[in-house]
N, C-alpha and C positions, 0 to 999 in steps of 0.2 A: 538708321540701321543699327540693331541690337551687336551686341558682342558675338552672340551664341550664332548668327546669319552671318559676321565678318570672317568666323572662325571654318565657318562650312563652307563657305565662299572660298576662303581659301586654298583647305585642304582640297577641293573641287578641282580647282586651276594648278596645284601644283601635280594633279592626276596627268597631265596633259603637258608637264615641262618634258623634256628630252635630255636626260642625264647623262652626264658622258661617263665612258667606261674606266675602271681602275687603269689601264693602259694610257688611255688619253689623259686621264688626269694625270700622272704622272709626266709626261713627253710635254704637257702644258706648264706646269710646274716648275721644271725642269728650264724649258725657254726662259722662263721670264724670269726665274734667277742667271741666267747665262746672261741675257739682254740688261738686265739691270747692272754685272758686272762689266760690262763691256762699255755701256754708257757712263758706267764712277769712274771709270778706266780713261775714257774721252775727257769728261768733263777735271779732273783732274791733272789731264795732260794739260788742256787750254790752260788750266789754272798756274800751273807749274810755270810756264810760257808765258803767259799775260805778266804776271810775279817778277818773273826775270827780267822782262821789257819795260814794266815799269819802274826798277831798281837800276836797269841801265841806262835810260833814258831820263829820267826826272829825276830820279836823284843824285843827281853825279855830283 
């Protein structure tokens, strides 16, 4: 397969992707910064917790 057939090949198939709208990209965007802060937020918390359980317990 030449360069100049990979290139037409693909402009071809991205004729036919389904792009979502300034609206939706935004509201997607928008999720997955809110979900990522809420997971650092979780995972943090165990951290905090795990931390404290092991300063209380082992090393006393």
């Amino acid at each position: 397969m030449s360069i100049k057939q990979y290139i037409s090949e693909t402009k071809s198939e991205m004729k036919h992707v389904s792009w979502p709208t300034r609206k939706q990209t935004i509201v997607y965007t928008t999720l997955v910064i809110v979900v990522s802060i809420v997971v650092a937020l979780y995972v943090s918390g165990l951290d905090t917790i795990f931390t404290g359980l092991f300063k209380s317990l082992i090393l006393r």
